[in-house]
Every structure is written in C-alpha cells, then in structure tokens.
ZAMI-193839 format. One record per residue (C-alpha): residue in three letters; x, y, z. Coordinates in steps of 0.1 Angstrom, whole numbers, padded with zeros to 4 digits, always signed. Example, Ala and Ser with C-alpha at 12.3 -4.5 7.8 and 13.67 -1.06 7.14 Angstrom:
Ala+0123-0045+0078
Ser+0137-0011+0071
//
This chain:
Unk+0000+0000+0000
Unk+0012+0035-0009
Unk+0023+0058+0021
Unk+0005+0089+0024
Unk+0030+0118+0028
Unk+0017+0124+0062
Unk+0034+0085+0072
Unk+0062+0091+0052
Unk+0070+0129+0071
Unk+0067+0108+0103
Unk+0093+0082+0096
Unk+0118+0107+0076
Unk+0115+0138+0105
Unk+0130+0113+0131
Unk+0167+0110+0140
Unk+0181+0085+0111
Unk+0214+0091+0109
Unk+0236+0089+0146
Unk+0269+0105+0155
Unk+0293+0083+0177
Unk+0287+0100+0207
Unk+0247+0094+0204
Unk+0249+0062+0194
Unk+0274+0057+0228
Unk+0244+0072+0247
Unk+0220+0046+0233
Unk+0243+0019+0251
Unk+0264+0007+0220
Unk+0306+0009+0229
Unk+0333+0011+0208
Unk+0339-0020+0202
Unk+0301-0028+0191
Unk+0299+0003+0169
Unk+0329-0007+0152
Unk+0316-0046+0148
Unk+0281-0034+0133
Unk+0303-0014+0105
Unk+0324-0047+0099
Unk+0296-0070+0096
Unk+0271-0046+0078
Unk+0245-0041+0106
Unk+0252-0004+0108
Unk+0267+0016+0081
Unk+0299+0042+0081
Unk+0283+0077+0060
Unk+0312+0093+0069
Unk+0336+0102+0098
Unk+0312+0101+0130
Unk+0279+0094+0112
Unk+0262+0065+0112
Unk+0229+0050+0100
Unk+0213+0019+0097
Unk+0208-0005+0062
Unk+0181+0008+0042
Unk+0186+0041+0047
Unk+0177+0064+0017
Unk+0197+0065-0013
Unk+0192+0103-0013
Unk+0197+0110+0027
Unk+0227+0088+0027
Unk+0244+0107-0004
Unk+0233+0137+0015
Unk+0247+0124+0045
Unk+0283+0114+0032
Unk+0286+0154+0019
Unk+0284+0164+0050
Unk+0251+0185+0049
Unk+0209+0176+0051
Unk+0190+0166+0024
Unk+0167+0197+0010
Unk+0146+0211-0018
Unk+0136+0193-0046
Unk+0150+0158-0031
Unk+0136+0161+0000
Unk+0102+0173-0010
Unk+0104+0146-0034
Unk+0110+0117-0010
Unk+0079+0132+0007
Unk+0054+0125-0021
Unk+0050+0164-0030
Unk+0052+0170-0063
Unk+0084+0184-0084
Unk+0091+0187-0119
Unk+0120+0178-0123
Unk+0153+0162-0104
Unk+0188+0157-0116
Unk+0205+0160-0090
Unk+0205+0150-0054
Unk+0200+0184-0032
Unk+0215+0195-0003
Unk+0222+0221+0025
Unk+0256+0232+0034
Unk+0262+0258+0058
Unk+0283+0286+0039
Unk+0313+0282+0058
Unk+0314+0245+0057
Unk+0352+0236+0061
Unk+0353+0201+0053
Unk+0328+0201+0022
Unk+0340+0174+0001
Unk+0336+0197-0033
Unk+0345+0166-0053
Unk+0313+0145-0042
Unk+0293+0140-0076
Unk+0256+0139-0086
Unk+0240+0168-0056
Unk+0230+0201-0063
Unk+0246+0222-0030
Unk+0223+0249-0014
Unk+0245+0270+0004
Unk+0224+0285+0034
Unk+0229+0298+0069
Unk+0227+0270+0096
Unk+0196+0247+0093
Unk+0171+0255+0125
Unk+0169+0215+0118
Unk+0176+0194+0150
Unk+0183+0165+0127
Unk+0215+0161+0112
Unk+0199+0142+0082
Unk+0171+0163+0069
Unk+0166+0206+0070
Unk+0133+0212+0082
Unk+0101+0211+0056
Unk+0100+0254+0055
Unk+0139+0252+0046
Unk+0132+0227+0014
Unk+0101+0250+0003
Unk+0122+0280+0005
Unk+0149+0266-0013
Unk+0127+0248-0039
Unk+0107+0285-0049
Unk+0141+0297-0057
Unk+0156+0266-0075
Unk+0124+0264-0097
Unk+0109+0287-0124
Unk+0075+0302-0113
Unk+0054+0273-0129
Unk+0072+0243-0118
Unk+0074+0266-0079
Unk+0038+0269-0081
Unk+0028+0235-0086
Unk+0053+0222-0060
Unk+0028+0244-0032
Unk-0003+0235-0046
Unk+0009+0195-0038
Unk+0023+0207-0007
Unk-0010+0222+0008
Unk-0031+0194-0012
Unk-0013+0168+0008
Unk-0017+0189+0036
Unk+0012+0188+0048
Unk+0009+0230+0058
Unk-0019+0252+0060
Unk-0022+0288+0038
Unk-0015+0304+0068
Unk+0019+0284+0076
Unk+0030+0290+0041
Unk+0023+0326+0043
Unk+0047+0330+0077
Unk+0070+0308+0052
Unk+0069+0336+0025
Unk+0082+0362+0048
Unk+0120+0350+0050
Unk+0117+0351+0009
Unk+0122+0382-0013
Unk+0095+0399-0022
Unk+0091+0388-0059
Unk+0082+0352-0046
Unk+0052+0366-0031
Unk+0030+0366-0060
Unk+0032+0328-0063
Unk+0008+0330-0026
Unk-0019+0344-0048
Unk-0019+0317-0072
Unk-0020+0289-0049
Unk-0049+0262-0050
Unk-0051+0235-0028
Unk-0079+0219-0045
Unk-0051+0208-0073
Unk-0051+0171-0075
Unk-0020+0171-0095
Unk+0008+0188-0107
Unk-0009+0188-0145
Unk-0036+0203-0132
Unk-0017+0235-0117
Unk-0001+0236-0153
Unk-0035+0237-0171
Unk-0046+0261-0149
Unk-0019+0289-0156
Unk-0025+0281-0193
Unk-0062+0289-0184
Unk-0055+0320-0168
Unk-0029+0331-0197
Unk-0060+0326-0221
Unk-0080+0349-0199
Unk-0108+0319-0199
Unk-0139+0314-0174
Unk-0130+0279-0155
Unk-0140+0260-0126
Unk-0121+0232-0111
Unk-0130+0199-0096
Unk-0163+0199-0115
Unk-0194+0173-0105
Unk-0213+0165-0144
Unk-0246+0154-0139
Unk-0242+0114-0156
Unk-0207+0120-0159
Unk-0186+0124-0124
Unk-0163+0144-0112
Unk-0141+0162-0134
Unk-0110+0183-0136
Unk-0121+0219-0156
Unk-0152+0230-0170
Unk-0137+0261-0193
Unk-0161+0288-0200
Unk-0191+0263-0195
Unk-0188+0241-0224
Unk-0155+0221-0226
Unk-0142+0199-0200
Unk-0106+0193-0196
Unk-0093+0161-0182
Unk-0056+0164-0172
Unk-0048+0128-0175
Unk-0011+0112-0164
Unk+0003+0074-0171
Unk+0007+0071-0135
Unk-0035+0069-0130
Unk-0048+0063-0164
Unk-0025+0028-0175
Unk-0045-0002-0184
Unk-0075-0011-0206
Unk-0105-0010-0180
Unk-0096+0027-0172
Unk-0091+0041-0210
Unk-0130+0024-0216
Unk-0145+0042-0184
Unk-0130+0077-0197
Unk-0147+0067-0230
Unk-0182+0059-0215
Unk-0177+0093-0200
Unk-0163+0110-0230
Unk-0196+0103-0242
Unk-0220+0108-0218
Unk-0208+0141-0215
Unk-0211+0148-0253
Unk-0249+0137-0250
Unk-0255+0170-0230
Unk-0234+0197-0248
Unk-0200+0193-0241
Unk-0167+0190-0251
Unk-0141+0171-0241
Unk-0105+0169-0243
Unk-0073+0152-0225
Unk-0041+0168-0231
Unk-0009+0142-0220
Unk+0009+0152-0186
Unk+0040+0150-0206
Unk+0028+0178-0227
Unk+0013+0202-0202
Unk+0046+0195-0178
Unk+0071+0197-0205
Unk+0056+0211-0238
Unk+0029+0238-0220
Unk+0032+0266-0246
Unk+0022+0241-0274
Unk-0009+0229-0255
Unk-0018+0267-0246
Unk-0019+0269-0285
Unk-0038+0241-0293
Unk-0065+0248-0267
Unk-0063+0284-0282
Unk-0074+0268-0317
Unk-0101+0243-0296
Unk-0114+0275-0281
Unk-0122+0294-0315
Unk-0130+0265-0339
Unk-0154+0247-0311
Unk-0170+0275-0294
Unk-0212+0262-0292
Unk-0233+0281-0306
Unk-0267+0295-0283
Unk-0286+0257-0292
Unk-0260+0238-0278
Unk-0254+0261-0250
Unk-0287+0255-0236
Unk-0283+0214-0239
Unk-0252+0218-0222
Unk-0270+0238-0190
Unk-0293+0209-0182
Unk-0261+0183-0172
Unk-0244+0199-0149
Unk-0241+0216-0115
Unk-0210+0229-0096
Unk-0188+0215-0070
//
C-alpha cells in the first residue's frame, strides 16, 4: 500500500542518521559500533555518522557530503510534487570547512545554519524556500499546490513561510490552489488563466462524475497522467464518459501530462485553436445547462 506523505513525514523527521557520541548514549561501545560497521548491521556515512541499512539513497548521499538533504529531493521523497530532479540536493552551511567539493551527482544549497535538530534532513519550511528559488515560477507553483493538497501545511503556515523570501516570490501565494489534485492540473490552470478563460475546477457533471475543468461552461478538460490512467478498464470508463458528456453539450478533451509539464506553450496553443474553432453556438449552449451543477 502507498504511504501517504503524512506517514512518510513521520518516519523521515526522526533522527536516522547517529553520531558516535549518540549512538554511545543509546548503550552501544566502541567495540560494538565498530563490529556493526564490519559486519554490515550499521553503516559508516562518513567520519562520525552513522545509520542503519536501508537508509535512503538520497539522505545517505546527502549524509556522506556532509550536509541535510533539502529542496527538490527532499520534498520529493515526501510525495510532494516536483518537476524535475537531476541531482540530489543538499544544505551546506556557507562556511562548511570540510565540504567534500569533489562528491558527484548533488545540487549544493549553500544557506545559513539549518534550524533542523536532525542532522539528516533541514526542516520542511527550509526545502520549500529553497525549492521557490531553484524552480521557475510554474514548476514553484505546482510544488505548493501538492504541498498544501497533501496537507502537509496550511495557507497560513506558508504565508509565515513567504516572509524569509524576497518579495518577488510573493505573488506565487496568490496563485496557490489547494484543490489541485496534480501537478498537471496546476499547469492547465496557468495556461487557463494566460488565455483569460472562465473555468471552474474539480467539476461534479450530472451522468458523468467528477471532473477536472469546465472552461467557460462548455469544454471539460481532463488532465490525464500514465501514472492513474494505464490499463485497458480505465481508458474504456473515460470513453463511457467521454460520451455521456457529449450527449448534454459538451466538449471534451485530455491533453498528456508529458505535454502540459514539459511542452505547456504548445498545448496553450492548441486549446487556443479548440477555443475558437469549437465555441457552441446558443442551441447547444442550452443542452449543455441541463447536465451539470458545480462542485
């Protein structure tokens, strides 16, 4: 079964990775500490940390750098959407003295010291604030959407959040929307806006279900991703519903994650094109009133 992010926050915000003097205060001597690196029960990150098999690929690399794990990778490992990852990130104090430089494959984010008590992870505010500058505006935006649709913070925390950040972040805290279901969907919605088009999100369609947009009261937009929409069974019930929708009025059309993530100006166009060659005329506005009520 699939952890929600709140399970996965709880087991990665606990102490994972051990100095030598902690792991003396648990009870374990030199000699034991030593023995668990020999025989594979306890592994060696780097001089005086320590962590257990199974930890992380991405905390562990973090770890043997010398910093926290951070930004993209962390809120990655949490189940909160990101665009894209490349790199492993990390925070690294900016007058780290023994920062191997030559450690491959992380992304540093040089920082003040973390307000972190663990020496593994920064704290969740530190990774948003360092992800909203990493990330273009888009990509920002529908990293915050996830965060608050996972509910991992309120508005209100992310607002104290935005305070520590320059002033030209700010305008991303109008745009939130934590009724986003999924990164796509943030995406359509900016292309949306851009058009200047009338939308609602998170639509109920009379004999239809619930769906993603209803633009300007006639076309519905489904933002459909591999991830949910593999497999036979599931491409025949968007069908059925592709249909039953058509029998009152209106519209429908699924753009490709891949496109909307990766190729959003050519979709913008497209639906530009949808927009002006489909338009319904007053007939078919009036069939399409009769199916469907908001959310």
């Amino acid at each position: 079964m699939t952890q929600t992010p709140f399970e996965l926050a709880r087991q990665l915000f606990v102490p994972t990775v051990f100095t030598r003097d902690e792991l003396r205060a648990a009870g374990y001597s030199s000699r034991q500490i030593t023995d668990a690196v020999r025989d594979g029960r306890m592994l060696r990150l780097r001089r005086d940390r320590y962590a257990q098999p199974g930890l992380d690929s991405a905390v562990a690399h973090a770890a043997r750098i010398g910093g926290r794990l951070s930004c993209l990778s962390l809120l990655q490992l949490l189940g909160v959407f990101v665009l894209k990852v490349e790199a492993v990130h990390v925070h690294l104090e900016r007058n780290r003295s023994r920062f191997r430089g030559r450690e491959t494959g992380a992304r540093i984010h040089w920082s003040l010291p973390s307000a972190s008590r663990l020496s593994h992870v920064t704290l969740l505010s530190e990774a948003i604030c360092h992800s909203v500058k990493y990330q273009d505006p888009r990509a920002s935006l529908a990293t915050l959407d996830s965060v608050l649709q996972h509910g991992l913070l309120t508005l209100g925390e992310l607002e104290v959040i935005f305070r520590s950040l320059a002033p030209r972040y700010r305008v991303l805290l109008t745009l939130v929307d934590p009724a986003a279901g999924s990164g796509p969907e943030t995406f359509m919605r900016l292309i949306l806006r851009t058009l200047g088009l009338k939308f609602e999100t998170q639509v109920d369609v009379d004999g239809v279900g619930r769906v993603d947009f209803v633009v300007e009261g006639w076309l519905i937009i489904e933002c459909d991703s591999k991830a949910f929409h593999e497999g036979w069974d599931k491409q025949v019930e968007d069908r059925n519903r592709d249909i039953a929708a058509a029998r009152i009025g209106y519209v429908t059309v699924r753009p490709l994650a891949s496109d909307l993530l990766y190729r959003p100006h050519e979709v913008q166009a497209a639906l530009k094109d949808v927009m002006e060659t489909l338009r319904p005329n007053g007939l078919r506005s009036q069939l399409r009133k009769t199916g469907r009520r908001g959310a």
